[in-house]
C-alpha positions in Angstrom: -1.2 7.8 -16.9 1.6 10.0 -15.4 1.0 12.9 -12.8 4.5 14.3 -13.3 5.1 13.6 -9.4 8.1 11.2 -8.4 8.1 9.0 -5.7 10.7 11.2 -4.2 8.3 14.3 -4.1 6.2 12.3 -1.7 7.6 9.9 0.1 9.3 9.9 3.9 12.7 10.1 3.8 13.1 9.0 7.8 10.7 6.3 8.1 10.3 5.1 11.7 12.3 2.0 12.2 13.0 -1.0 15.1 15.1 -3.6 15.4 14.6 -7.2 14.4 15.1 -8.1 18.5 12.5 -5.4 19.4 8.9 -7.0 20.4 6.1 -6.9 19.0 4.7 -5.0 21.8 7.3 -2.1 21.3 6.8 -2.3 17.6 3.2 -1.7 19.0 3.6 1.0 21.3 6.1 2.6 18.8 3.9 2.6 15.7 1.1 4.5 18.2 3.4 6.9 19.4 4.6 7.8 15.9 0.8 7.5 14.8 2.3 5.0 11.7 1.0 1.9 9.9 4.4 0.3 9.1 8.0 0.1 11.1 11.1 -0.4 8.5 13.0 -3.0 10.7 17.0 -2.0 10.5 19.5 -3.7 12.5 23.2 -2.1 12.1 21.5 1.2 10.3 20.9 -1.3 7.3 17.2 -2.6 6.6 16.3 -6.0 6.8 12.6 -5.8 6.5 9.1 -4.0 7.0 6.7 -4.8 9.6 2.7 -3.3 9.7 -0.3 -3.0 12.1 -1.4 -6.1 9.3 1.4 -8.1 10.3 1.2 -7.8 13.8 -2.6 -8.8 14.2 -2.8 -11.4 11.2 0.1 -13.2 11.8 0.3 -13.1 15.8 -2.8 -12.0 17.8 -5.1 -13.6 15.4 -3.3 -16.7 16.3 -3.2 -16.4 19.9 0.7 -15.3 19.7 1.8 -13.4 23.0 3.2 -10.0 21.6 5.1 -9.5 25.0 7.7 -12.5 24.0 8.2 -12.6 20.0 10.0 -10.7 18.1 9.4 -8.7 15.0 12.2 -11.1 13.5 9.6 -13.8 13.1 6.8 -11.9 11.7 8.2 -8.9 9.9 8.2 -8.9 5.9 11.6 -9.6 4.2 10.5 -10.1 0.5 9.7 -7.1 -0.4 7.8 -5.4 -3.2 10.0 -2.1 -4.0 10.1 1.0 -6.3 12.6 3.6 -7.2 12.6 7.4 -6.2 12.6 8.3 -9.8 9.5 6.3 -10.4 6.0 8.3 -11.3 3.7 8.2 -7.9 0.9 6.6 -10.5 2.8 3.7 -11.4 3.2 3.2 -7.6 0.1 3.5 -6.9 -1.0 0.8 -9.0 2.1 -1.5 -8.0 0.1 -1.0 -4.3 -3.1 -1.3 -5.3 -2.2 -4.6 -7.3 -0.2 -6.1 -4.8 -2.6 -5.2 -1.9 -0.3 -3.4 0.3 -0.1 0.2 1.8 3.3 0.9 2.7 6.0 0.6 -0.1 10.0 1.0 0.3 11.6 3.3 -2.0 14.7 1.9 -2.6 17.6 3.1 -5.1 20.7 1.6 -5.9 20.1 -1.8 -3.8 19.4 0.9 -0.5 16.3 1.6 1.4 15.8 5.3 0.9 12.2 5.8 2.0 9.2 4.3 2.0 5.7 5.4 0.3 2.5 5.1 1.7 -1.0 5.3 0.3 -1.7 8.4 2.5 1.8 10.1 1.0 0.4 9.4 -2.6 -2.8 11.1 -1.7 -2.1 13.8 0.3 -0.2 14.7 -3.1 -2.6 13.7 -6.2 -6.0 13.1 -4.1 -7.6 12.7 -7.6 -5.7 9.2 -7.8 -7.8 7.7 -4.9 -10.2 6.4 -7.4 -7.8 3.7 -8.1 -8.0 2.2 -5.2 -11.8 2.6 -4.4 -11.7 -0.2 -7.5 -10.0 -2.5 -5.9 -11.8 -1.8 -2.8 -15.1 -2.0 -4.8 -14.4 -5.9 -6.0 -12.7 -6.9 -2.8 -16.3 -5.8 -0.5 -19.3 -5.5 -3.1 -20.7 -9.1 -1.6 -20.3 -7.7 2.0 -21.9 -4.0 1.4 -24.4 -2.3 -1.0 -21.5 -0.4 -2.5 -23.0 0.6 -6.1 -25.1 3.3 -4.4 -22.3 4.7 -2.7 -19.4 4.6 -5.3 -20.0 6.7 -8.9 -19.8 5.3 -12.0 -16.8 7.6 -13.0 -13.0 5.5 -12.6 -10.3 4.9 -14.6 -10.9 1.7 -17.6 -8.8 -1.0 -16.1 -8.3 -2.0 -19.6 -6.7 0.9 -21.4 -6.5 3.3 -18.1 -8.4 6.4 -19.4 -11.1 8.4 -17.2 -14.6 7.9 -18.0 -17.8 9.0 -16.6 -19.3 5.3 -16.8 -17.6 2.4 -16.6 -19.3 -1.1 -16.6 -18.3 -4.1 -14.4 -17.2 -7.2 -16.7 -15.5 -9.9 -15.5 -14.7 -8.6 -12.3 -12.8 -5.3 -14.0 -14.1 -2.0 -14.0 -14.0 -1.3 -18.3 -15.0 1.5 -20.4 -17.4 1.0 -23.2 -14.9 0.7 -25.9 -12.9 -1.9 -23.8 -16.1 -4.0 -22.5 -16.8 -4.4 -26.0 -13.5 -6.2 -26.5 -14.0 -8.3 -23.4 
């Protein structure tokens, strides 16, 4: 399914950025300030990596890691998952929602030139949040009672159309047609 919007028309052009020799206090105290989820981590105006608020508390304070003396070299993400400016914001959105991440750098011609986030590709096609509240749905359905919250209308993970009642086989949210073929 196309929306007709590139990744161009929403993402951030001037994504905040750090150093790879900045703490992950500043990184911290730089990602409140900017009220941002993700830091692109440049050193010599070229980009080296991405670090998150995920990061930061999954692979340091959850492990006792004092944020005052590391440095966003040793935690930040360097294989990165990428996507061109020219791209659709749908197929983005599912490269996200597949690969479980929020922030995702737009990069053209081997060159960071932006990064998306999920709150970029919403503000912009809001009708596309009920992509992820799929994922989200398998991911927490054992921790909450979330098929009295979330309708029955999503898009078929099996041949992507809208429907107005999908059924859960296998784990994927399916139309009739497709559940059938299951």
């Amino acid at each position: 399914m196309k929306t007709g919007y590139k990744v161009y028309d929403c993402m951030t052009t001037k994504p905040i950025s750090v150093s790879s020799q900045a703490s992950l206090e500043e990184c911290a105290k730089v990602m409140a300030k900017n009220h941002v989820g993700a830091l692109v981590i440049k050193d010599n105006h070229e980009s080296k990596g991405l670090i998150t608020e995920q990061d930061i508390v999954r692979k340091a304070l959850s492990k006792g890691i004092n944020p005052l003396t590391k440095k966003v070299k040793d935690f930040m993400e360097t294989k990165l998952i990428k996507i061109s400016p020219s791209d659709d914001i749908y197929d983005a959105l599912i490269k996200m929602r597949d690969s479980n991440i929020r922030h995702l750098p737009v990069v053209d011609k081997g060159k960071m030139v932006g990064l998306l986030t999920l709150k970029d590709v919403l503000k912009i096609e809001p009708s596309l949040f009920e992509l992820l509240v799929e994922k989200f749905e398998l991911r927490e359905e054992t921790r909450k009672p979330i098929d009295r919250i979330i309708s029955r209308e999503a898009i078929c993970q099996g041949c992507g159309a809208y429907v107005e009642d999908v059924k859960k086989v296998k784990g994927s949210l399916l139309c009739e047609r497709c559940a059938k073929e299951a």
